[in-house]
N, C-alpha and C positions, 0 to 999 in steps of 0.2 A: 480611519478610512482605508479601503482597500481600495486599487488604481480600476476600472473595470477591462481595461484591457492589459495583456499580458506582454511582458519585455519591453514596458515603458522607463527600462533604466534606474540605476537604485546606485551610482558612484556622484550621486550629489549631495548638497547639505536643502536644498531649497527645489521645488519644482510650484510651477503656475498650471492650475488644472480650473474647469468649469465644473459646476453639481453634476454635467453629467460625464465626465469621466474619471466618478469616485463612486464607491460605494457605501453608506455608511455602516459601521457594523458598532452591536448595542454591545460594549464594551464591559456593561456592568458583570462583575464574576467572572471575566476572560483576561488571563493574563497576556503581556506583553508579546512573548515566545509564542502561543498559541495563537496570537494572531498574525503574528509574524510567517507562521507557517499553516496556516489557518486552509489557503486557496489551492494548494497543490495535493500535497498529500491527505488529507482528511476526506476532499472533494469527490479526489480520484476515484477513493476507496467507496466513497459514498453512491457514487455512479453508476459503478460497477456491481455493486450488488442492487440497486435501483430498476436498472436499467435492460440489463440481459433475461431474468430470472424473476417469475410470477411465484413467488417463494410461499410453501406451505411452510405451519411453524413445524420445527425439529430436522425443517431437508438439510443434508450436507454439501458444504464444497470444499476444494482443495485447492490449494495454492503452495507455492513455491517463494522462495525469498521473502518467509514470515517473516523475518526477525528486521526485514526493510522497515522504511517512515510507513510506505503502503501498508506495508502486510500488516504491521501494528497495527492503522488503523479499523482495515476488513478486519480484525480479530476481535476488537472491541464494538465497532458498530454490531456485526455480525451477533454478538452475544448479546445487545442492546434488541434485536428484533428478533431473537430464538432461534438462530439458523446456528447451527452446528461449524467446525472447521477441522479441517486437515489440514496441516502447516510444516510445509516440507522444509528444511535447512541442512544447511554443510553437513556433513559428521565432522565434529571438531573436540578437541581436549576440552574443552570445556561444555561440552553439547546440554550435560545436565544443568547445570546452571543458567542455560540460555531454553531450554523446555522451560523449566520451575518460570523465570521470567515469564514469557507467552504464556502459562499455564493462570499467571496471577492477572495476566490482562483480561480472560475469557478463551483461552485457547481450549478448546475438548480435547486434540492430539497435535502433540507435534513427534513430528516421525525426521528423522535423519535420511538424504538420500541414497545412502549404505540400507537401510533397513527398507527402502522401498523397492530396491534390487533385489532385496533377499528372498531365496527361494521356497524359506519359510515363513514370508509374510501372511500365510492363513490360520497360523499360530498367533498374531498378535490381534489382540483386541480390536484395535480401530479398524481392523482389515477386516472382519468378522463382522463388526457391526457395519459396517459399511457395503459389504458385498450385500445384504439382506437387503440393507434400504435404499443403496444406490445414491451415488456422487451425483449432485443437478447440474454443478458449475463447475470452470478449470479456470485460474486465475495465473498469470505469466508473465514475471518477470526478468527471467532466468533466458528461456531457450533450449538449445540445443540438446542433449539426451535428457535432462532435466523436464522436458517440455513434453517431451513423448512417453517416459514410464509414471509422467501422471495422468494422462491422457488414455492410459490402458483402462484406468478403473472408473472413468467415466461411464454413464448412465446411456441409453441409447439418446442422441439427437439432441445430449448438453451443445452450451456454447460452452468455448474455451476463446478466453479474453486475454489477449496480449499486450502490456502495458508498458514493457520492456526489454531488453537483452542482453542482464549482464556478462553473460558468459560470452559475447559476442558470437556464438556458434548459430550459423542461421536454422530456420524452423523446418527441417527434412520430416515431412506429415505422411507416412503410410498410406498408400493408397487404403488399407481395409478399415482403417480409422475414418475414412469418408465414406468409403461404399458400405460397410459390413455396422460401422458404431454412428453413422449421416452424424459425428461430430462437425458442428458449425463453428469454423476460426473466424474472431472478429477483431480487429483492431480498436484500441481507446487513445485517447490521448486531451488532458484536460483543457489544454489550451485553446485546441479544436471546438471543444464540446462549449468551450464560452463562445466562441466568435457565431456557433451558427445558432446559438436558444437566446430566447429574448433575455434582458435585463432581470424581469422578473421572474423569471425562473430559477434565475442564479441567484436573485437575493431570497427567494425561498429555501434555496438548498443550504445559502451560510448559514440564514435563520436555525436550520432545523441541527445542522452540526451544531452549531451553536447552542442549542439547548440540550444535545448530548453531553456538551461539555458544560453543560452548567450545572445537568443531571451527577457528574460525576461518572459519567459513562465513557464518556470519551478523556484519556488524559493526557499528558507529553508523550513526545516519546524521550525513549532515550537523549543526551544531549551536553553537551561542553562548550558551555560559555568560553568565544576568545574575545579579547578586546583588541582592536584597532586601529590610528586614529593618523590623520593626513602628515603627524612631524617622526610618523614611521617610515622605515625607509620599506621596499617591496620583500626581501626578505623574508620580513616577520607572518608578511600575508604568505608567503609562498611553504612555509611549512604549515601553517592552517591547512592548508591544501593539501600536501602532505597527510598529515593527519587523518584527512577526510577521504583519502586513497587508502589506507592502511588494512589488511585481511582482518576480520575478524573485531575490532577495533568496537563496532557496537553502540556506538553514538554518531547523533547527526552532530556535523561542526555548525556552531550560531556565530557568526560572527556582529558585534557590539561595538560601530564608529563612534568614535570619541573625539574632541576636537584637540 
């Protein structure tokens, strides 16, 4: 069962709830971890390409902060309905090894934000194929200059969706980005998006996650099992945490209470 409302608290061994504030979810071919993480990131990503965007097959979008729970998701849903992707990320020493990853999800390109700056970007393929057919969507979880040199190669009168801000740098939008490209900013936020759509609406969207991942379409993400359990002292949780701050680092932390 998943809770139907959101921040109902999870530092217990035991909760008292009615049929209606749970959700049932059909468990068979869903593992544990997947459903564990089933309502936020997979949702998100699902909404967002849902939601914004009347997608012909083969259109593109770009996003920022691939190699997030989110982005992983949009990369694999995305390929699951033929929509194409651009997938910005750090430039980092290891940047090829984290391409080839997103590549083996359904990524079409991932580009480094080094390479999106570059003043040779109409030397690179994606760039080429892209200026012809024109980006339909901006996806954001990033921010600050990050937010704006993907926002360049947007389409006339795309939405660009903002999910998040890891860079903490606020959203400084060009005035000719409104007037000159009528780019439309919208804000998302999953939690929101349950509190105002009915019950059944929500249990059709897990339904349909839910049969991505039973297709083999959708799959983990990344991920490090820690185990936990009440005769630890605080601690041992407090480097999980750690862990779960760390640059580059590249797995979500799952934490696993034990008694």
């Amino acid at each position: 069962f998943l809770n139907k409302k959101t921040c109902t608290g999870t530092w217990r061994t035991h909760a008292e709830a009615t049929p209606e504030d749970v959700i049932r979810i059909p468990h068979e071919g869903v593992g544990l971890i997947q459903i564990a993480t089933l309502s936020v990131n997979p949702c998100t990503a699902y909404r967002m390409l849902k939601d914004f965007v009347d997608f012909k097959k083969g259109d593109y979008i770009i996003q920022n902060g691939a190699n997030s729970g989110v982005g992983q998701a949009v990369i694999q849903i995305a390929k699951a309905w033929d929509i194409n992707t651009i997938n910005v990320v750090r430039d980092r020493p290891n940047f090829q090894e984290l391409a080839n990853r997103l590549k083996s999800l359904g990524a079409t390109y991932v580009v480094s934000d080094k390479d999106l700056l570059s003043k040779q970007r109409n030397e690179f393929e994606w760039h080429r194929e892209t200026e012809e057919k024109g980006i339909v969507l901006g996806l954001n979880c990033v921010g600050g200059k990050s937010l704006i040199n993907m926002t360049k190669l947007l389409k006339h009168s795309s939405p660009v969706v903002t999910y998040g801000a890891m860079s903490r740098q606020p959203l400084t939008i060009p005035a000719s980005q409104l007037i000159f490209q009528n780019l439309k900013f919208r804000g998302f936020w999953i939690s929101y998006w349950n509190q105002v759509n009915p019950r059944e609406k929500r249990e059709q969207m897990l339904n349909e996650v839910i049969d991505l991942i039973k297709q083999g379409k959708l799959g983990d993400v990344a991920y490090e099992e820690n185990q936990w359990g009440k005769d630890e002292n605080h601690h041992g949780f407090l480097e999980i945490l750690k862990k779960a701050e760390e640059e580059y680092r590249g797995k979500k932390q799952i934490v696993r209470m034990v008694e």
